[in-house]
C-alpha positions as CSV (number, residue, x, y, z in Angstrom):
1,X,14.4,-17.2,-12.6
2,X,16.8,-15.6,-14.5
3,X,14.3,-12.6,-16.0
4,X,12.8,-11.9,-12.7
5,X,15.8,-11.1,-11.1
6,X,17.0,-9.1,-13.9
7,X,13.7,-7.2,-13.7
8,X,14.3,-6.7,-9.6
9,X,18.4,-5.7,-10.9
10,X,16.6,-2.8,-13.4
11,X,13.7,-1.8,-10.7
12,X,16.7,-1.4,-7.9
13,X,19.3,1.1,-10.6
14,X,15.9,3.0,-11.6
15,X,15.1,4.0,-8.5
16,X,18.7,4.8,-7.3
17,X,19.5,6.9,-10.4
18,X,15.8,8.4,-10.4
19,X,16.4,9.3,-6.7
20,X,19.7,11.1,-7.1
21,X,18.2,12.7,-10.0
22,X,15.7,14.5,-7.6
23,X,18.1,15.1,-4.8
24,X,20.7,16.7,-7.0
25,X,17.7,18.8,-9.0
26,X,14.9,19.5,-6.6
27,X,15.6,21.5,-3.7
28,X,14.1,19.7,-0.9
29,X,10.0,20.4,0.0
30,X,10.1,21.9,-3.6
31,X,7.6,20.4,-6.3
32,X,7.6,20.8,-9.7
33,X,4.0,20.5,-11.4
34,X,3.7,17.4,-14.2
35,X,0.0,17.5,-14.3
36,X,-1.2,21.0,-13.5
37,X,-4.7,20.6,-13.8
38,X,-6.2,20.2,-10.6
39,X,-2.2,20.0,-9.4
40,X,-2.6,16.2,-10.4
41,X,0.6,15.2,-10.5
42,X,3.8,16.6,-8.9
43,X,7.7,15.8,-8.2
44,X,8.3,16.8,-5.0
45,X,11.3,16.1,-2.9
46,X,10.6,14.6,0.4
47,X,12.2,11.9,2.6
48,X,11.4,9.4,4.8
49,X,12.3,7.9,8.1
50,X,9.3,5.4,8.0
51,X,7.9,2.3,6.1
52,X,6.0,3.2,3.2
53,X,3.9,6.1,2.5
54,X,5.0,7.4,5.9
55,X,3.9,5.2,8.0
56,X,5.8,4.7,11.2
57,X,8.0,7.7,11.1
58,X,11.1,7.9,12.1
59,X,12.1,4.2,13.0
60,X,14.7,4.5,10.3
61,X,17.3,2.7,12.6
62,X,14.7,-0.5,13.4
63,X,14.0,-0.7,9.2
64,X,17.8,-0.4,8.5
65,X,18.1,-3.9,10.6
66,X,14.8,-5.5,9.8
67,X,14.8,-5.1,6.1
68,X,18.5,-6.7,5.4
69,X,16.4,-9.7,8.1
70,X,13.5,-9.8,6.0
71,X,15.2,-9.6,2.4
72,X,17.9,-12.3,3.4
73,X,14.2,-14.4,4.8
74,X,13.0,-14.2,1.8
75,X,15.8,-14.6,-0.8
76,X,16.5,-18.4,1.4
77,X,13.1,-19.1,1.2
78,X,12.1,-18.7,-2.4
79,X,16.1,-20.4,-3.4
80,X,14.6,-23.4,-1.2
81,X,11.7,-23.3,-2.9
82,X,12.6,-22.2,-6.4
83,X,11.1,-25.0,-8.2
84,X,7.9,-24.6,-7.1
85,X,7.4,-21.3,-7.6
86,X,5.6,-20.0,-10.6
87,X,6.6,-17.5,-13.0
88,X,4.2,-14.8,-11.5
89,X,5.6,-15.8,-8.1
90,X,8.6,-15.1,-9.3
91,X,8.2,-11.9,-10.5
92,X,6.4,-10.6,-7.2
93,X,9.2,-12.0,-5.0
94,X,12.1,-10.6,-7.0
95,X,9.8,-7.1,-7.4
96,X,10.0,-7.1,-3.1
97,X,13.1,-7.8,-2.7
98,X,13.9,-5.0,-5.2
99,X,11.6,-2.6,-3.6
100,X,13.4,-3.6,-0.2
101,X,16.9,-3.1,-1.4
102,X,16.2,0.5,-3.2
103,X,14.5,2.0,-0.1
104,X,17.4,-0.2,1.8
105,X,20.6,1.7,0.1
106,X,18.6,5.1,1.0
107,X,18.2,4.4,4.6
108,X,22.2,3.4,4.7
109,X,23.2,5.8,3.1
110,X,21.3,8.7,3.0
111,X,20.1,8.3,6.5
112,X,16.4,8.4,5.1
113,X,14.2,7.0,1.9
114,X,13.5,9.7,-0.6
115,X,10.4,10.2,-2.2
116,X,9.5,12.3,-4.8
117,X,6.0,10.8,-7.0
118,X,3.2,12.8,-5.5
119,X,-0.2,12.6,-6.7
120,X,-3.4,13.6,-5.9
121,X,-5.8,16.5,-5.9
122,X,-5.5,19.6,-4.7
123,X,-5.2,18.8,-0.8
124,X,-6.3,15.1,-1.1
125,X,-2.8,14.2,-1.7
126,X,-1.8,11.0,-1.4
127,X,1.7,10.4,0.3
128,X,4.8,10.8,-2.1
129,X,6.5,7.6,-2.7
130,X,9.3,6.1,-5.0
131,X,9.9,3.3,-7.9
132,X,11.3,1.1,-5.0
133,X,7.4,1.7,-3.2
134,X,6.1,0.9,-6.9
135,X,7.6,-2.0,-7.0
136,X,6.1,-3.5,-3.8
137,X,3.2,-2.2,-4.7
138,X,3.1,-3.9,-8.2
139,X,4.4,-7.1,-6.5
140,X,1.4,-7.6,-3.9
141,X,-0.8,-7.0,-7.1
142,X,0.8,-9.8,-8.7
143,X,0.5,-12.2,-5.6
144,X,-3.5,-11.4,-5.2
145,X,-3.8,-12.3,-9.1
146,X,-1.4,-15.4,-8.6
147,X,-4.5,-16.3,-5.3
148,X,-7.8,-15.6,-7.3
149,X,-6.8,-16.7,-10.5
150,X,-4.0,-19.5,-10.5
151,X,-4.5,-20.8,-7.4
152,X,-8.3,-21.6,-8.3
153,X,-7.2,-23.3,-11.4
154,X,-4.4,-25.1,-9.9
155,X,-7.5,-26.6,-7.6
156,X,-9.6,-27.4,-10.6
């Protein structure tokens, strides 16, 4: 498991160093245009108090105790189970727990997640998010490939 978790190590310092990046360089509620046809793509400096994409705003405090709950959950069950866990398995676990701990050093510390990848077009914007958001994102995808593919051949 030694490459997952290596990959979770590099997801959590990108999204740290790419956050501070935007909060030292982007005055908050600024953007700066990436894609400016149909203002595609955007930085824009943003926090949040929520889960994410905004979603249930401004229960910073309940995340800042659930998350640490949820991580620690997790990180016991998949070292009770490590050996049988498969490599895409892997890889989505240690890509949540990643995603949990960037947004997790944010709410600590900042007292709010940053976000700053916003996309969309003109007003159909969808919510600003981070590499920590990415990364849960990426993992889920890997967990509904690990169900309709592997786990049908693992049947067979």
């Amino acid at each position: 498991m030694k490459k997952p978790c290596l990959l979770g190590v590099i997801v959590v310092i990108l999204d740290q160093v790419t956050k501070f990046l935007i909060s030292s360089s982007v005055s908050y509620g600024s953007s700066i245009k990436i894609v400016p046809f149909l203002n595609f793509f955007n930085i824009t400096s943003v926090t949040n108090t929520g889960m994410s994409f905004g979603m249930f705003k401004d229960k910073n405090s309940l995340f800042s105790v659930v998350i640490p709950l949820f991580l620690l959950g997790l990180s016991l069950l998949i070292y009770k189970n490590r050996n049988k866990i498969n490599k895409i398995q892997q890889y989505a676990f240690c890509l949540v727990i990643a995603g949990g701990l960037g947004n997790l050093v944010d709410r600590l510390f900042r007292g709010a997640v940053v976000d700053f990848l916003d996309f969309g077009i003109n007003s159909l914007r969808w919510p600003s998010f981070n590499i920590a958001d990415s990364s849960n994102c990426i993992a889920m995808f890997l967990i509904f490939v690990d169900i309709i593919f592997l786990s049908k051949r693992q049947k067979v």
